[in-house]
C-alpha positions as CSV (number, residue, x, y, z in Angstrom):
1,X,90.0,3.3,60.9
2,X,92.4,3.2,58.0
3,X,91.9,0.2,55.5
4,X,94.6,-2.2,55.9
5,X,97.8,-2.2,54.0
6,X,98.3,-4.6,51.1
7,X,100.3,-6.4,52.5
8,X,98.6,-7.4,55.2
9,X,95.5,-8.6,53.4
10,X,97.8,-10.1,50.8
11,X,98.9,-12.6,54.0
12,X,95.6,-12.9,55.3
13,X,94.7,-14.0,51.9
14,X,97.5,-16.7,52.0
15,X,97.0,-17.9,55.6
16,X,92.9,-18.1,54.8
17,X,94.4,-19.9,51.6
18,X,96.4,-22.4,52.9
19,X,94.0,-22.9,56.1
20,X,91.1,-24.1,53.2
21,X,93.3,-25.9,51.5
22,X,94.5,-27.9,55.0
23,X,90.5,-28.3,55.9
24,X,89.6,-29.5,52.7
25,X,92.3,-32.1,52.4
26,X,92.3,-33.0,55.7
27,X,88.4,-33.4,55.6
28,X,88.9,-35.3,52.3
29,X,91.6,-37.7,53.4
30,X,94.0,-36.5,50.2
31,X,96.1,-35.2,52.5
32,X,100.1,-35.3,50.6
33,X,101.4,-37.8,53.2
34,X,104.8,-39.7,53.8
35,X,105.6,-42.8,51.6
36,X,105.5,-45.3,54.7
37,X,103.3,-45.3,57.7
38,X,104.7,-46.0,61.5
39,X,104.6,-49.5,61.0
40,X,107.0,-49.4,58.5
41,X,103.9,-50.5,56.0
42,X,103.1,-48.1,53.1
43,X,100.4,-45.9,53.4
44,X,97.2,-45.7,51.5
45,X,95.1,-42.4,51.1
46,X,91.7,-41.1,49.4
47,X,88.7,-42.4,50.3
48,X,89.0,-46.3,51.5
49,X,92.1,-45.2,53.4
50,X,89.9,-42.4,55.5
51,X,87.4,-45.1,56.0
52,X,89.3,-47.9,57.5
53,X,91.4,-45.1,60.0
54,X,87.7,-43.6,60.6
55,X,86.5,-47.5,61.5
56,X,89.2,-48.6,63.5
57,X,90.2,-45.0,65.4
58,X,86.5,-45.0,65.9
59,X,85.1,-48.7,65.6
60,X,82.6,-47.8,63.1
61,X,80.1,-50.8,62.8
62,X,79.9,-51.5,58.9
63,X,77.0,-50.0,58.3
64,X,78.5,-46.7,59.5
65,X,81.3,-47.4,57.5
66,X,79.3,-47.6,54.1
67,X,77.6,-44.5,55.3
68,X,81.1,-42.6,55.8
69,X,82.3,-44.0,52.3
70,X,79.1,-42.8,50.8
71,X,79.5,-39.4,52.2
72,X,83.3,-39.0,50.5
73,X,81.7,-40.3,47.0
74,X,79.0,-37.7,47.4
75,X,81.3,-34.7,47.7
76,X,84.4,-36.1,45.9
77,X,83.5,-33.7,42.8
78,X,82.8,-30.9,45.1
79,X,86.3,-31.2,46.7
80,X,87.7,-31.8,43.4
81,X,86.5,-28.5,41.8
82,X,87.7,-26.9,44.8
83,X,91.2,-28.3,44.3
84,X,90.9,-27.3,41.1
85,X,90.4,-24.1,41.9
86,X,92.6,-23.7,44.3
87,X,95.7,-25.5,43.1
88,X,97.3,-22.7,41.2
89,X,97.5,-20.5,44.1
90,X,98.7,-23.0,45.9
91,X,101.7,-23.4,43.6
92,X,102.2,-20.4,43.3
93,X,102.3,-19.6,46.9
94,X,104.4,-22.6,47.5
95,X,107.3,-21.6,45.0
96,X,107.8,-18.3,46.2
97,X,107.9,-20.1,49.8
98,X,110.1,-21.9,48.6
99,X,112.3,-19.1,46.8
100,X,112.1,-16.8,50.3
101,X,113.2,-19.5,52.6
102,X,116.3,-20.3,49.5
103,X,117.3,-16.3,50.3
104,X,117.8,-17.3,54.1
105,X,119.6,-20.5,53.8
106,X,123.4,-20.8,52.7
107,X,124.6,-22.7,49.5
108,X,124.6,-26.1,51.0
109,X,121.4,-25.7,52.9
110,X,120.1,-24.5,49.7
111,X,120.8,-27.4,47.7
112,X,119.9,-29.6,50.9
113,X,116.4,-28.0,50.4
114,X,115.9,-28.4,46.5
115,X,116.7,-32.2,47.3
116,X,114.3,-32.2,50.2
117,X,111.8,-30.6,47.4
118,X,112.4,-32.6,44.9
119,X,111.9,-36.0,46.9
120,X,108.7,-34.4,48.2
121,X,107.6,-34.2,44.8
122,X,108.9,-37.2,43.5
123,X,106.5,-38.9,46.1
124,X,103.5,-36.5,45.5
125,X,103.9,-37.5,41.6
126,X,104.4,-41.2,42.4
127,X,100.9,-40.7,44.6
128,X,99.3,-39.9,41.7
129,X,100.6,-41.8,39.2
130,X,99.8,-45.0,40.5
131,X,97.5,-47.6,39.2
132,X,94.0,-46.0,40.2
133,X,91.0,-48.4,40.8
134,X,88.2,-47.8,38.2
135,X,86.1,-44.2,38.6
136,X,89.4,-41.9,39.5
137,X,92.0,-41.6,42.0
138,X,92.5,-43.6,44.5
């Protein structure tokens, strides 16, 4: 069998890519999420935020709360050199996402888009740039 093109490893490479980068922030809790919650209510993320939906989606008793919480603060630097890692690519994929959808949308969907970007962004940057709790992110 012939090896396969380029281009098709290429997006294999981006699909396994973006499919890690899903499971490790989904696993993590650092999901990029909307500003407010169903309720109306903003939403919280990291660690304490994936431990209280984990406790009340699953009525953890507290001790198995502690142990859940214990578990993120264990592999917090592991998923953090593993975003670190990956979050070039992931930028990189992401713009020229970006710039390939821009070729298929007309001039006002394009600048319809850059806003939708830019708000997306705005939030992700105001995620991050929030007062964090002592020992990192929060």
């Amino acid at each position: 069998m012939d090896q396969m093109p380029m281009l098709n490893r290429s997006k294999l490479s981006a699909v396994a890519l973006l499919a890690a980068v899903f499971i490790a922030g989904g696993g993590a809790g650092w999901l990029v999420r909307d500003s407010t919650g169903r309720d109306g209510r903003p939403r919280r993320r990291g660690p304490d935020a994936m431990v209280a939906h984990l406790t009340r989606e699953l009525k953890l008793t507290p001790a198995q709360s502690d142990s859940v919480r214990a578990i993120f603060v264990r592999h917090r630097p592991e998923i953090e050199a593993f975003w670190g890692q990956v979050r070039p690519r992931f930028d990189s994929l992401k713009t020229r996402m970006r710039a390939e959808i821009d070729a298929q949308l007309t001039p006002e969907q394009r600048a319809q888009h850059q806003r939708l970007v830019e708000e997306a962004e705005h939030h992700r940057k105001g995620d991050s740039t929030k007062a964090k709790p002592e020992g990192g992110r929060n």
